[in-house]
C-alpha positions in Angstrom: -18.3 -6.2 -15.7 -15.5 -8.3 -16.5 -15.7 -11.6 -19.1 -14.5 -13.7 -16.8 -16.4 -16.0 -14.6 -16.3 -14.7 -11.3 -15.9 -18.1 -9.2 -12.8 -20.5 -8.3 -11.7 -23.1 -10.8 -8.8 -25.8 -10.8 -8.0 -27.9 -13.2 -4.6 -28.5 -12.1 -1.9 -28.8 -9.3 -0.8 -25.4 -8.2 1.5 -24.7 -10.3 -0.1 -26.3 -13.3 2.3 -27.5 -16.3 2.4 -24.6 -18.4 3.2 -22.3 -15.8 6.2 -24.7 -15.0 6.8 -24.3 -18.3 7.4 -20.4 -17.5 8.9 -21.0 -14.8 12.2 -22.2 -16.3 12.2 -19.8 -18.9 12.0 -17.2 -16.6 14.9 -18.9 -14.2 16.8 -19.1 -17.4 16.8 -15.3 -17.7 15.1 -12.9 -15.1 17.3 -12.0 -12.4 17.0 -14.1 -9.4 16.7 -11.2 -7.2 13.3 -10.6 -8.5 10.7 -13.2 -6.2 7.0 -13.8 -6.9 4.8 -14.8 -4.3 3.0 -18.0 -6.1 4.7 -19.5 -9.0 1.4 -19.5 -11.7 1.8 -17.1 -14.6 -1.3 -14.7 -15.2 -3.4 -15.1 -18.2 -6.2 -12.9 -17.5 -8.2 -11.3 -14.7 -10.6 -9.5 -13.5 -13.3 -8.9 -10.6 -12.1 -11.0 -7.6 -10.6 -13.7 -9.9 -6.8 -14.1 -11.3 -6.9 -17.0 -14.4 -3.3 -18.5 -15.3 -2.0 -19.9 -18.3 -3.4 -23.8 -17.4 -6.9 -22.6 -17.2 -6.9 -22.2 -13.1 -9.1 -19.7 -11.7 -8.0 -18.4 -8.7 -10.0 -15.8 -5.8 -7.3 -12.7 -5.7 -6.6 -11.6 -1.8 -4.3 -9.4 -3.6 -4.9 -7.4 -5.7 -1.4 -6.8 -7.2 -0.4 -5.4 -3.6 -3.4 -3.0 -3.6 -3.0 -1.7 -7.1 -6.0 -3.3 -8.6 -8.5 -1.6 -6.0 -10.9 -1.1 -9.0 -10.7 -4.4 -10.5 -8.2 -5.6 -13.1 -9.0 -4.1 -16.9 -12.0 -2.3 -15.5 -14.2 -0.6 -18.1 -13.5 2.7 -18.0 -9.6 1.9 -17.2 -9.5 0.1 -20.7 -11.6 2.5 -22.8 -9.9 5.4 -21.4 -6.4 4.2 -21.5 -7.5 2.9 -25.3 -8.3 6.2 -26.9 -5.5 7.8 -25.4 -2.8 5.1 -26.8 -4.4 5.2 -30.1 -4.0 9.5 -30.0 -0.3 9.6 -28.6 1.7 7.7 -25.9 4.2 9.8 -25.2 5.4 13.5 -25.3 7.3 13.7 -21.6 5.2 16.4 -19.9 8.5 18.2 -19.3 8.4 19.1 -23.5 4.5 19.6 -24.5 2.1 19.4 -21.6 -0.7 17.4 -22.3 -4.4 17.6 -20.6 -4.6 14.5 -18.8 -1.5 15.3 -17.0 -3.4 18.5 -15.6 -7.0 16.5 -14.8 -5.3 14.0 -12.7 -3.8 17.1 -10.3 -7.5 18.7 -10.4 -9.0 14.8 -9.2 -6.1 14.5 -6.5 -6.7 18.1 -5.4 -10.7 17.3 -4.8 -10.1 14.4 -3.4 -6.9 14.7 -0.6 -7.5 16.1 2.6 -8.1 19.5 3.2 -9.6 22.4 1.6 -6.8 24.5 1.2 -4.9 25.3 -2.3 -2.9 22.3 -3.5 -0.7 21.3 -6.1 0.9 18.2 -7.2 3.5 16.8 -8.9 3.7 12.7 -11.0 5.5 10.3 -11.0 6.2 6.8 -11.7 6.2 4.9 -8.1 5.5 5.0 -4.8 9.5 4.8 -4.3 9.6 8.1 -6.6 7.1 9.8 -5.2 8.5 9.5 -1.4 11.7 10.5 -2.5 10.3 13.4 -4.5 8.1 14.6 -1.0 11.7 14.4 0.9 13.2 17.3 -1.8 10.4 19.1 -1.5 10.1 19.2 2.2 14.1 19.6 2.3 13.7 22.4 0.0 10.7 24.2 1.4 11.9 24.2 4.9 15.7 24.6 4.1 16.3 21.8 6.6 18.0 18.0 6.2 16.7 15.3 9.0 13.7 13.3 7.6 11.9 11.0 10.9 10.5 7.8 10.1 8.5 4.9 12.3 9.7 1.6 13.0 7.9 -1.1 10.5 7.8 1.3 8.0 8.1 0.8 4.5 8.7 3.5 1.8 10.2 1.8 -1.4 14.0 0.8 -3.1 15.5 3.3 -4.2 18.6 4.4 -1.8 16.9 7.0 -0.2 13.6 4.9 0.1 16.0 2.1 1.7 17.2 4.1 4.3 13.9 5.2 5.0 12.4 1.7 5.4 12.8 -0.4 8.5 12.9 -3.8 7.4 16.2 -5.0 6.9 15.4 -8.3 4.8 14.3 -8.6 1.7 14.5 -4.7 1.1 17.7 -3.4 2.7 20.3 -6.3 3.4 23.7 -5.6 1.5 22.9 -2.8 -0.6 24.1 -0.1 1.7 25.6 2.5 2.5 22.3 4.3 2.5 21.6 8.1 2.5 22.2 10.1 5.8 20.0 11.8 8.0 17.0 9.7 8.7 15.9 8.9 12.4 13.7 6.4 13.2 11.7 6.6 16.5 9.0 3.9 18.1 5.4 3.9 16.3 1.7 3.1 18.0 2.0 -0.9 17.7 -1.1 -1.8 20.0 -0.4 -5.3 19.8 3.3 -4.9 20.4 3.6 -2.4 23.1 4.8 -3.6 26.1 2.4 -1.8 28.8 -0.9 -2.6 26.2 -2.7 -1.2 23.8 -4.9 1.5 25.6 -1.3 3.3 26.8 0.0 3.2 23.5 -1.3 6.1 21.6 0.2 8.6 24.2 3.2 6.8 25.5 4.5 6.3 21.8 3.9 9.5 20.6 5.3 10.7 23.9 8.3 8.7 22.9 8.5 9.6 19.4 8.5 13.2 20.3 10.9 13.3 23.0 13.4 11.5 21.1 12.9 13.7 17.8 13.9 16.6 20.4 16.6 15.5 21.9 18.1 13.3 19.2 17.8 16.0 16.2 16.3 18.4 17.4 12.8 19.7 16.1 14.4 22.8 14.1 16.3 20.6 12.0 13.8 18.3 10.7 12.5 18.9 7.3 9.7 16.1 7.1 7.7 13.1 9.5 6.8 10.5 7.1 4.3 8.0 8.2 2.0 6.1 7.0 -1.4 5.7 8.4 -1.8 2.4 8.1 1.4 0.8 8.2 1.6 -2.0 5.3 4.5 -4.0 4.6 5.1 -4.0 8.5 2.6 -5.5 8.9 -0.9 -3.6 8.1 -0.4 -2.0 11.6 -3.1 0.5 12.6 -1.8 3.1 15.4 -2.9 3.6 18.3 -5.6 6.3 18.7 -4.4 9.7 19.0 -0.9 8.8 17.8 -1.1 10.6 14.8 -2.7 13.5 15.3 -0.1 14.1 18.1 2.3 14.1 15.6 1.2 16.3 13.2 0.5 18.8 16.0 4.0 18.3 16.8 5.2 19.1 13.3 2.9 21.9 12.6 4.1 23.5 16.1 7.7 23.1 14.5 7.4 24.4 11.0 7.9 20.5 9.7 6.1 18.7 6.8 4.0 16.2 7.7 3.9 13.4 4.8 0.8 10.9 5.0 2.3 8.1 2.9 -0.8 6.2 1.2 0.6 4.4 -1.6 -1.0 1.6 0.1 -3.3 2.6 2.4 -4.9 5.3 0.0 -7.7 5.3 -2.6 -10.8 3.9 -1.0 -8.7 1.3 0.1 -9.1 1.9 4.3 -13.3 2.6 3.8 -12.2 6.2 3.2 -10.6 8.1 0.3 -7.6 8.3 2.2 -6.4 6.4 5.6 -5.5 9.5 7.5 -9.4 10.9 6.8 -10.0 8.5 9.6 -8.6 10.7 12.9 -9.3 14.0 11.2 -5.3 13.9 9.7 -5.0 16.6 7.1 -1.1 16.2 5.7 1.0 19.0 4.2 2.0 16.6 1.1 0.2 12.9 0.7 2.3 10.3 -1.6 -0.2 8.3 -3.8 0.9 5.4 -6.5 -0.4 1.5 -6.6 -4.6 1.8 -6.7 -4.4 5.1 -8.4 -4.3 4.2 -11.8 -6.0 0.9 -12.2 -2.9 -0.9 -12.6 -0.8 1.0 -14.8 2.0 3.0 -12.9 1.9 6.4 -12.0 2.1 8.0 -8.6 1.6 11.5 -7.1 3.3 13.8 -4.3 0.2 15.9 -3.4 0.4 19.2 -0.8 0.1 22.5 0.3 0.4 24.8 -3.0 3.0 27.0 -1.1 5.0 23.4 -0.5 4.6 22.2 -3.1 5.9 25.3 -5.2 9.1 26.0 -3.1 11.0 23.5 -5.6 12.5 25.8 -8.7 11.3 24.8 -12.2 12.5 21.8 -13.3 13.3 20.9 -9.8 11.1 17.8 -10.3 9.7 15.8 -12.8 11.8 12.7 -15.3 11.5 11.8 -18.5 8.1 9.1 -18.1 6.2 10.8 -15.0 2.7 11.1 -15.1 2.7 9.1 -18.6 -0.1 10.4 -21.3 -1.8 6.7 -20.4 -1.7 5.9 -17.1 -3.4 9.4 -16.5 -6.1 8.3 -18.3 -6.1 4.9 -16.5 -5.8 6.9 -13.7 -9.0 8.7 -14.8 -10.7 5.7 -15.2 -10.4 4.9 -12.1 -11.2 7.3 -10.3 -14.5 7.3 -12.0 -15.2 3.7 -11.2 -14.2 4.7 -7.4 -16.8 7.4 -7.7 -19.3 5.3 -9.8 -19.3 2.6 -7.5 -18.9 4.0 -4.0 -15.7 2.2 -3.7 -15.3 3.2 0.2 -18.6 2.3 0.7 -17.7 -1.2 -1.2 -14.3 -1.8 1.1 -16.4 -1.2 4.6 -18.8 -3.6 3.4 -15.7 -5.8 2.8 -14.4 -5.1 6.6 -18.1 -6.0 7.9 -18.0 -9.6 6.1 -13.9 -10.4 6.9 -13.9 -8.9 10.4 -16.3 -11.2 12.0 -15.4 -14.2 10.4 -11.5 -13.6 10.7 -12.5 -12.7 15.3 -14.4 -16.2 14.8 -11.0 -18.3 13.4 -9.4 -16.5 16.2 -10.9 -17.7 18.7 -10.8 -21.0 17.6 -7.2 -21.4 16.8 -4.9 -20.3 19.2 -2.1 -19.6 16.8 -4.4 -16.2 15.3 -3.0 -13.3 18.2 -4.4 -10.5 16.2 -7.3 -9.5 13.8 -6.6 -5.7 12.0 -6.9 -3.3 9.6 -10.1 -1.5 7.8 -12.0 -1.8 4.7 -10.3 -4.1 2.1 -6.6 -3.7 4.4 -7.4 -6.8 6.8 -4.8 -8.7 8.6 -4.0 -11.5 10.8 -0.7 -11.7 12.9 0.4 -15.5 13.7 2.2 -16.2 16.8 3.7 -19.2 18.7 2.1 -18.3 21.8 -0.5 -15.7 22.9 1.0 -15.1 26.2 4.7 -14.3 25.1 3.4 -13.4 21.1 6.1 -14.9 19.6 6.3 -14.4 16.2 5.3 -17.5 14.3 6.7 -16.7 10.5 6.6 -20.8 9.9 3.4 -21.3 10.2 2.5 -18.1 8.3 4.4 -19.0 5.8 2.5 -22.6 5.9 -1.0 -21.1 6.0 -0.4 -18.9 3.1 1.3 -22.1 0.7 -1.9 -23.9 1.8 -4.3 -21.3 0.3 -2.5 -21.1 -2.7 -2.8 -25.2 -3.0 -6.3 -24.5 -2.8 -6.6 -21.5 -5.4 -6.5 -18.5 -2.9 -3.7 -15.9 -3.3 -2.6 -14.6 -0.2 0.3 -12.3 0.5 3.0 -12.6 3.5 3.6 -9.1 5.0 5.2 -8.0 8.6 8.7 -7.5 9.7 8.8 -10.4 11.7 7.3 -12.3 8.5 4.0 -13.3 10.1 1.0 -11.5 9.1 -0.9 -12.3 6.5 -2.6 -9.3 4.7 -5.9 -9.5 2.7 -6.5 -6.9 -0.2 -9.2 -8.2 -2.6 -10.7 -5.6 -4.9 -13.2 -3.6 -3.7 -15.1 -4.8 -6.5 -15.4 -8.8 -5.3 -18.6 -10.3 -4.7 -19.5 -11.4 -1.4 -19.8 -14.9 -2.7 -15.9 -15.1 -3.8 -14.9 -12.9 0.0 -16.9 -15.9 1.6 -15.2 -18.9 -0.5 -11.4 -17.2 0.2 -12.6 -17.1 3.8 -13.7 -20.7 4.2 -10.5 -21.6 2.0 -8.7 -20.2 4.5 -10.6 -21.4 7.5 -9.8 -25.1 5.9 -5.8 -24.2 5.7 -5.7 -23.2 9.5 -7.4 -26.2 10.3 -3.9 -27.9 8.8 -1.3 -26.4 9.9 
């Protein structure tokens, strides 16, 4: 169990003086491209608890975006990530293969969907590994067109760009972006315009017809989707919307790619998001909670998929690094030690009710989402019309952080706030963030 104490502490203003301090160092050189969400430099954490460098304790809602599912410096994270920096940090698997690389595929292959013969390949990011599952889908299928969802998100690279639907922050004056990717209408329930118990069948409906007459089925390599949809907004589609697409692609020889990065590794109340409508993917992208913080990501899938690229098709010079595989190993132990889906519906059973309560009480709450430690709230203006209300997100989420909650802003209309503490919180500190939060809506 972590060293630090696992309850809320200030001792300053948010931001306290040191980490104003910081703050101008870090204008004075670090690009101003790169934003933060809370201006308070990290010191140490662990459990639910995030300590800066004035002493401030504060209850983490998010878990570096999902990346520290299993706490931060968990136990077996640190000693397994210790032993293997003190044997050797780095070979490049591409030049001597080293065992952890290989243990991390034999974990991902237990643990995905589907009991057929998989293989995978590692990588840095969740940005990599997207792109990495486009070339092998291109390649496997001999085909070009890649469909995407509206308010999906997928990384920064080019490709990833073009792949996302959010023009701001991610996409705005960094084109031109790759070619051939199609977007087509995803299962918003709280969006869709004839309500959410059409939605599952009339946007899949949609989706398909228009990937038929738009591209045309036999020249789609991959449907990329993710199951839970995060930085648009932690949407959950509509019941039978996925599954009628993966029927769709599997009728039409396409690969369908389950992107988890965010949504994956215990983080949903199952290992995986798609687990939870019977989804078994051709290739699954992993990164963020897979390695307890450290990066490394995965492109998992179909062994006959997977192997379709020619060797030394894939790979670069730091994927699937000697250390974060055992981080990642560490992890996945805790996850297993600890019940960690188990943990994040237990999380869902305390947030859900209290978050329906606030919505009933204030009017600017339209919608209450998600599963297991992926919880949202969607702001409006008005209930009737659901007018985004990004202000008063944006004025909710400053007032938690005044008051020693992290929060994080999500949505493509920049009013959702999304809750990912680590699985591993107490229900003491899941409580206290929730009254914190309670008090904040109460001001705005």
């Amino acid at each position: 169990m972590t060293a630090i104490p696992q309850e809320r502490r200030l001792v300053t203003a948010i931001p306290g003086p040191k980490s104003q301090e910081l703050q101008a160092r870090r204008i004075a050189t670090v690009a101003g491209g790169v934003g933060s969400t809370m201006p308070v430099f990290a010191a140490r954490a662990g459990g639910g608890v995030l300590e800066d460098v004035d002493g401030n304790r504060l209850i983490d809602f998010g878990s570096g975006i999902a990346v520290t599912t299993v706490g931060n410096s968990a136990e077996a994270v640190v000693r397994r990530a210790s032993a293997q920096l003190a044997d050797f940090t780095h070979t490049c698997f591409m030049v001597t293969p080293y065992e952890g690389y290989v243990a991390v595929c034999e974990q991902l292959a237990e643990l995905t969907p589907g009991d057929h013969a998989k293989k995978s390949a590692l990588f840095n990011s969740g940005a990599e590994a997207v792109e990495n599952a486009v070339k092998i889908a291109r390649i496997h299928t001999k085909r070009q067109a890649v469909v995407v969802f509206d308010h999906g998100y997928h990384g920064r690279t080019n490709l990833t760009m073009a792949l996302t639907s959010k023009n701001m922050p991610y996409k705005n004056g960094f084109g031109p972006f790759a070619p051939e990717i199609y977007r087509v209408p995803v299962a918003y329930p709280y969006r869709w315009p004839t309500g959410a118990e059409n939605c599952g069948a009339e946007a899949s409906a949609q989706a398909i017809d228009q990937i038929s007459k738009q591209i045309g089925a036999e020249n789609v390599a991959a449907i990329i989707i993710e199951p839970v949809l995060g930085e648009g907004g932690f949407i959950e589609p509509a019941k039978g919307f996925l599954p009628a697409l993966a029927a769709f692609a599997k009728d039409n020889g396409i690969v369908f790619v389950a992107d988890e990065i965010q949504s994956g590794f215990c983080r949903t109340g199952q290992w995986f998001a798609c687990e939870n409508e019977g989804i078994v993917p051709d290739l699954i992208t992993t990164a963020k909670g897979i390695a307890g913080g450290l990066p490394l990501a995965a492109v998992t899938g179909r062994a006959e998929i997977m192997d379709a690229a020619h060797s030394g098709g894939l790979g670069g010079t730091y994927g699937g690094n000697p250390v974060a595989c055992a981080a990642a190993l560490g992890a996945i132990e805790t996850m297993k030690e600890l019940d960690l889906p188990a943990k994040a519906v237990h999380i869902e059973q305390i947030m859900k009710p209290r978050l329906a309560a606030m919505q009933e009480k204030y009017d600017v709450i339209g919608d209450v989402r998600g599963r297991g430690g992926m919880i949202a709230i969607e702001l409006v203006k008005d209930r009737t019309t659901k007018e985004p209300a990004p202000e008063a997100t944006a004025a909710l989420a400053k007032a938690c952080h005044t008051e020693g909650l992290l929060v994080l802003v999500t949505g493509t209309y920049g009013n959702v706030l999304r809750f990912l503490p680590p699985l591993v919180i107490g229900d003491d500190l899941l409580n206290e963030g929730l009254d914190i939060l309670e008090q904040a809506l109460a001001g705005i």
